[in-house]
C-alpha positions in Angstrom: -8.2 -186.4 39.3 -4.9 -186.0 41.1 -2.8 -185.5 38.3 -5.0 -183.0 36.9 -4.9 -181.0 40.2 -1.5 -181.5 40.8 -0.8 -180.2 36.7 -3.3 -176.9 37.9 -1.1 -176.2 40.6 2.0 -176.2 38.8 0.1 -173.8 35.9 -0.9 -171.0 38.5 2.6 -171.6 40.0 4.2 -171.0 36.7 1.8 -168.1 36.2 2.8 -166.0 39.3 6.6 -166.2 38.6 6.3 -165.5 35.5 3.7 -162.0 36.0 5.8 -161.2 38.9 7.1 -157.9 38.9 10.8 -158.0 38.6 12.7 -155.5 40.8 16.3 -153.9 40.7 16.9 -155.9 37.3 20.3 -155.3 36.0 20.3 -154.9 31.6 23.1 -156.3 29.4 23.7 -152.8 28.8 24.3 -152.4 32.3 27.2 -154.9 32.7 28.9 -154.0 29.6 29.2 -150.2 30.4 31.1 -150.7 33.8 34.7 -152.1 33.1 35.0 -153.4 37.0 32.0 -154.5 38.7 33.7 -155.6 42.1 32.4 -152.8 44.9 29.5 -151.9 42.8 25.9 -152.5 43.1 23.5 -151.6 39.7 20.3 -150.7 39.7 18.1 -150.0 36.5 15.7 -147.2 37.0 14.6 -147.3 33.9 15.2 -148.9 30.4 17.4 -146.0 29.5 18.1 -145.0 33.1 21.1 -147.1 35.2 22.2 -146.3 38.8 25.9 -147.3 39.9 26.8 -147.3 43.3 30.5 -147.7 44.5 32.0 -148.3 48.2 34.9 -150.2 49.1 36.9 -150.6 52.3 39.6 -152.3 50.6 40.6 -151.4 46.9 44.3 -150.8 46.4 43.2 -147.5 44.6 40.1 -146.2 46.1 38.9 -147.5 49.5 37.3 -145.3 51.7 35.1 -143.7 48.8 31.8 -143.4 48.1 30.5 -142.8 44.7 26.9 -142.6 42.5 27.1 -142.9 38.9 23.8 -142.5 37.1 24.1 -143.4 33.2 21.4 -142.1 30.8 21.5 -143.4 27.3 18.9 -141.1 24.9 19.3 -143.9 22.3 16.3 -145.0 24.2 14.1 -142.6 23.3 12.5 -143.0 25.9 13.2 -139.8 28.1 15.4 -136.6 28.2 18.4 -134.0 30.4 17.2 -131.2 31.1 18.8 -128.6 33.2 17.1 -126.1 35.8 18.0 -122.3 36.8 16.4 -120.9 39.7 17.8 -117.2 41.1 16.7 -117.8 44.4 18.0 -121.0 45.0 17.2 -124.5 46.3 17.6 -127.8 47.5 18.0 -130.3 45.2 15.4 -132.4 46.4 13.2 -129.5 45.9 13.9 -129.0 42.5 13.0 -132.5 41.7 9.8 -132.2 43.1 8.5 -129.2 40.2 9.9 -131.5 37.6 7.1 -133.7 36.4 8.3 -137.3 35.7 12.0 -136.6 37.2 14.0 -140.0 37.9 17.2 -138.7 38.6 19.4 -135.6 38.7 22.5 -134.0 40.3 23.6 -130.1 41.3 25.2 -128.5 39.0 27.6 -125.5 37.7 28.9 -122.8 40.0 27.1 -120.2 41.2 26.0 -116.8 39.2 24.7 -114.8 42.1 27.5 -114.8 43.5 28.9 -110.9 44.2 33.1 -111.8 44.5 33.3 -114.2 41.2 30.0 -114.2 39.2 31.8 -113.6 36.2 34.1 -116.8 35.7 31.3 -118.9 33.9 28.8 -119.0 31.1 25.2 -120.3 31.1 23.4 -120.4 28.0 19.7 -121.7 27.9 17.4 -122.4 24.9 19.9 -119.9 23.1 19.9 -117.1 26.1 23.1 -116.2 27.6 22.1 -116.0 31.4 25.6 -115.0 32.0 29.1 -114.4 30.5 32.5 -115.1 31.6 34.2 -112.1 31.7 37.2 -112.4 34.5 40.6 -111.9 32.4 43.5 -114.6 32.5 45.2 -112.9 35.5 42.0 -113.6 37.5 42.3 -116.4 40.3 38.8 -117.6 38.9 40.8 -118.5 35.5 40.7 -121.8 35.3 37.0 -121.7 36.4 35.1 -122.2 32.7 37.9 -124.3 31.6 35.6 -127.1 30.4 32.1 -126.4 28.7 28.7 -129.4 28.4 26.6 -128.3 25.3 23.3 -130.0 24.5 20.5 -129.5 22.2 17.2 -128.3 23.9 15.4 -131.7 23.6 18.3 -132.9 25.8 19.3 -135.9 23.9 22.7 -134.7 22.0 25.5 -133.8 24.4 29.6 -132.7 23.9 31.8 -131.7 26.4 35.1 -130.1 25.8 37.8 -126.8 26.3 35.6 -123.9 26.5 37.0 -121.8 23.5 38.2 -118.3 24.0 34.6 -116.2 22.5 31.3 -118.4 23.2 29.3 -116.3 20.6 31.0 -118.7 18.5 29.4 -121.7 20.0 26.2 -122.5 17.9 24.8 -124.6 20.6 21.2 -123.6 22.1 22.7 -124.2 25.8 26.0 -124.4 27.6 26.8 -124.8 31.1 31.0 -124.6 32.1 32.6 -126.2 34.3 36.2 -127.0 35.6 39.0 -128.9 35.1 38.4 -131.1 31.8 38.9 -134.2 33.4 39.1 -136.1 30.2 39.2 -134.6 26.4 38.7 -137.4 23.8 39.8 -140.3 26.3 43.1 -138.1 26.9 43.1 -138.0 30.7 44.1 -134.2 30.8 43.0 -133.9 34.3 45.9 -136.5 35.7 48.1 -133.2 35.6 45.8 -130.4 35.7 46.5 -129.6 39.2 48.8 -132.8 40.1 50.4 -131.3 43.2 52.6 -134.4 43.9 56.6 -133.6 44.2 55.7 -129.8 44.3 57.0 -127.8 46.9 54.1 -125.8 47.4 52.1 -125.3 51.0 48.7 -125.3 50.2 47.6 -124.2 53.1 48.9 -121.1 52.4 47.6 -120.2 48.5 44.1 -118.9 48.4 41.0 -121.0 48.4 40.5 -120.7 44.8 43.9 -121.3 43.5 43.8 -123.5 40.9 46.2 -126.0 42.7 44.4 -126.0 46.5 40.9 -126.1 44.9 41.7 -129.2 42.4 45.1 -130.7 43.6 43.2 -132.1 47.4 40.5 -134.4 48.3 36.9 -132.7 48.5 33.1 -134.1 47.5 33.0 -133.8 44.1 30.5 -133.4 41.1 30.7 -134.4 37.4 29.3 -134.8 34.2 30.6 -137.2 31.4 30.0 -138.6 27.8 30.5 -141.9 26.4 31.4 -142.9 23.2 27.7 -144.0 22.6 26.6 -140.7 23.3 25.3 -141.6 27.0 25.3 -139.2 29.5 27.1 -139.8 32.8 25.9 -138.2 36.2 28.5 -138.4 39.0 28.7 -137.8 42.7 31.8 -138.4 44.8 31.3 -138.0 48.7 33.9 -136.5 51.0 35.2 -134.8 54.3 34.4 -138.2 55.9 36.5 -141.3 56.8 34.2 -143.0 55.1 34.2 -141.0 52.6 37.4 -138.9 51.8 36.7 -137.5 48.4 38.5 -137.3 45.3 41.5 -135.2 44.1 41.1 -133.9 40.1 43.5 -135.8 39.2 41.8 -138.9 41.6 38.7 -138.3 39.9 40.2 -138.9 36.6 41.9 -142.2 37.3 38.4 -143.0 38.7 36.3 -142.5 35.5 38.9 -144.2 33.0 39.5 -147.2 34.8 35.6 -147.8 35.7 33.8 -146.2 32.6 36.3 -144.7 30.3 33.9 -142.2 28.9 34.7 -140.0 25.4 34.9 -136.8 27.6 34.4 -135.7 31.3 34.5 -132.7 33.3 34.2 -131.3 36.9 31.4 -129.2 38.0 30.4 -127.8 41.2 31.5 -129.6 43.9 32.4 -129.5 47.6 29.1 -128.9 49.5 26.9 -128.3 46.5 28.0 -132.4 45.8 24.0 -133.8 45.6 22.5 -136.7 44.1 19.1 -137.3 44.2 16.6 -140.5 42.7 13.5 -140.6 42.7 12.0 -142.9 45.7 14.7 -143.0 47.9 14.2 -143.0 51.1 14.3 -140.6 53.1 14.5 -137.8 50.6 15.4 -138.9 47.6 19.2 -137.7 48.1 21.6 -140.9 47.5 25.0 -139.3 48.5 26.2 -138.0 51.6 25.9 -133.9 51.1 28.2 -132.4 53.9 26.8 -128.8 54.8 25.4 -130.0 57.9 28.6 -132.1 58.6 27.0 -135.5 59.5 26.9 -138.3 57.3 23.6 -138.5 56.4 21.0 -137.5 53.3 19.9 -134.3 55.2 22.6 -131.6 54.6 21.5 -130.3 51.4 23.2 -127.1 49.9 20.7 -124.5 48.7 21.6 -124.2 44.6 20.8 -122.1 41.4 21.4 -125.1 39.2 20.9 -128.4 38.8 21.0 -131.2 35.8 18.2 -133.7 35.8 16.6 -136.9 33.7 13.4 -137.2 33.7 
């Protein structure tokens, strides 16, 4: 009688651990697609959903930064991007919560209704062009649309690369531009982009948008990227904090290749815009440090126009 008690036990034991729910698990996937996993925690949202967060105090390259990398592989087929325009503008957290079935999403490109450079970047959605670059060469806002992201409207196909000259020519139903191309076809173009080291330049004294001040220092930063699988890569790099001090273009791009080494990648809005948010998180949902409020906490969110989700 013992020993079938005993044998009972042991089969409602083996039960429970095996119907227990299994939290934070970590895929295969997971482990392959991040080269380095020292100073990283993973989380899997979802089956085609991964969250990557980076601190570190101590690495030779990049202590003192914090970083959220959310990877979305369509492959899946088990979800979609989808990016959001709103004129009046929001906080991110806001805009998550009209999107039905939102896990994850960042801020995106620069601002349109924006009076002194509204004209340095296209936005095309579901084939409309919301706006049009139109500032010439000699502009300061030149370099602004360098980069372009193209994706198909059920947000599952996505290419980013050097904006070309006329974007009638692009067939794709939507485009968002950004700037610099960090990385073109694994070439590391933004390493010199705006490299300010050995230049003789003050910075302090060019203008705010000059190509080299903007790109060549450390600020927050937001990106977008694309594997060689055809994943999508979400990015959010804190800054204006010690423990925190943000990434450089050129920092950003060492970043990415040496941790993910994706096809293509490519700077966005950044700064105070910088936002991640995922779903659940406590106490808002935003993961990263945003820094308009200039403490480091989850509550200084940027109101935006745009902002790139997965749902």
């Amino acid at each position: 009688m013992k020993d079938k008690i005993h044998w009972l036990i042991f089969l409602v034991a083996f039960w429970a651990v095996g119907c227990a729910p299994k939290k934070n698990a970590v895929s295969s996937n997971a482990t392959l697609e991040l080269l380095d996993k020292k100073d990283w925690k993973i989380d899997t949202l979802r089956k085609d959903i991964v969250w990557y967060h980076y601190s570190s105090t101590s690495d030779p390259e990049f202590a003192n930064q914090n970083v959220n990398v959310v990877s979305f592989d369509p492959r899946v087929k088990m979800g979609n991007a989808l990016l959001e325009y709103k004129k009046e503008k929001d906080s991110l957290s806001v805009f998550a919560s009209r999107i039905t079935g939102a896990v994850a999403g960042i801020n995106a490109t620069y601002f349109i209704e924006k009076k002194d450079s509204a004209d340095y970047m296209h936005l095309r959605l579901k084939g409309r062009d919301i706006q049009q670059v139109k500032v010439p060469k000699s502009s300061i806002y030149w370099w602004k649309h360098q980069g372009m992201m193209t994706f198909n409207d059920e947000g599952t196909q996505f290419d980013i690369q050097f904006s070309p000259e006329d974007f009638t020519k692009v067939k794709a139903s939507n485009i968002i531009t950004g700037a610099p191309m960090l990385i073109d076809n694994f070439k590391p173009v933004g390493l010199t982009f705006a490299d300010t080291a050995g230049l003789k330049v003050d910075l302090k004294k060019l203008h705010y948008e000059h190509y080299l001040k903007h790109q060549g220092v450390r600020h927050p930063r937001t990106a977008v990227a694309v594997t060689k699988q055809g994943k999508l890569l979400l990015i959010t790099v804190d800054g204006r904090n010690t423990m925190a001090k943000g990434m450089s273009a050129k920092e950003l791009t060492q970043f990415l290749r040496r941790f993910f080494n994706p096809k293509a990648a490519m700077n966005i809005d950044g700064g105070g815009s910088t936002m991640m948010w995922i779903k659940g998180q406590i106490p808002n949902g935003i993961v990263n440090y945003p820094t308009d409020n200039k403490k480091f906490d989850h509550y200084g969110q940027r109101m935006v126009e745009t902002a790139l989700f997965i749902k």
